[in-house]
N, C-alpha and C positions, 0 to 999 in steps of 0.2 A: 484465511481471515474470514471472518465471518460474514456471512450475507446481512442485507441492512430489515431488520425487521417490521410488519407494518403497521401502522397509527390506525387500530381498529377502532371504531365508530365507540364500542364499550370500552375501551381504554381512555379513548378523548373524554369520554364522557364522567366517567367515574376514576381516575389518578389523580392521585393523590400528589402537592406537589413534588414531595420528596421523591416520588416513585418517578414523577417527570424531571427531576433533577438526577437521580440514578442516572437514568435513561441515556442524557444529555454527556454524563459522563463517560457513561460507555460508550459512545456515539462517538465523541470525540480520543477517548483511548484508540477506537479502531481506525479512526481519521489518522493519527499519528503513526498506527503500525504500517497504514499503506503509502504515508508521506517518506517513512524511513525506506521502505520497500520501493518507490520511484528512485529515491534519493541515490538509494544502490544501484539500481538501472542505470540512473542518469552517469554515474562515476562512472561502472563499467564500460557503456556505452561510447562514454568520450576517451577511455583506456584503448578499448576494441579501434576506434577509428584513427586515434594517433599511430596504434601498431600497422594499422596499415597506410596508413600515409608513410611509416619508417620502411615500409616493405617486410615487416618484420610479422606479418600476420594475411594468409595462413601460414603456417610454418608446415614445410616439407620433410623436416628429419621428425621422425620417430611418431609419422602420420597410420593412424587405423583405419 
């Protein structure tokens, strides 16, 4: 995911609004790919800790 780009002195100064409404858009596209990407974590996460409160995680057959 993209790194967050920075608000240069000549951008503040000279954008246009639409090009600060782009912007904004993008900004927030990429807020929502790393919102979906926590989200995923966080499911996994709580999957991974119920397996092991079952005793069911690590699992010993067919370990590399």
């Amino acid at each position: 995911m993209a790194e967050r780009p920075k608000i240069t002195a000549l951008y503040a100064e000279h954008a246009s609004p639409d090009s600060i409404r782009h912007e904004i858009a993008k900004a927030r596209a990429t807020r929502n790919q790393w919102e979906k990407h926590i989200d995923a974590l966080d499911a996994l996460l709580a999957y991974r800790l119920a397996q092991v409160d079952a005793g069911s995680w690590p699992t010993t057959e067919g370990a590399r």
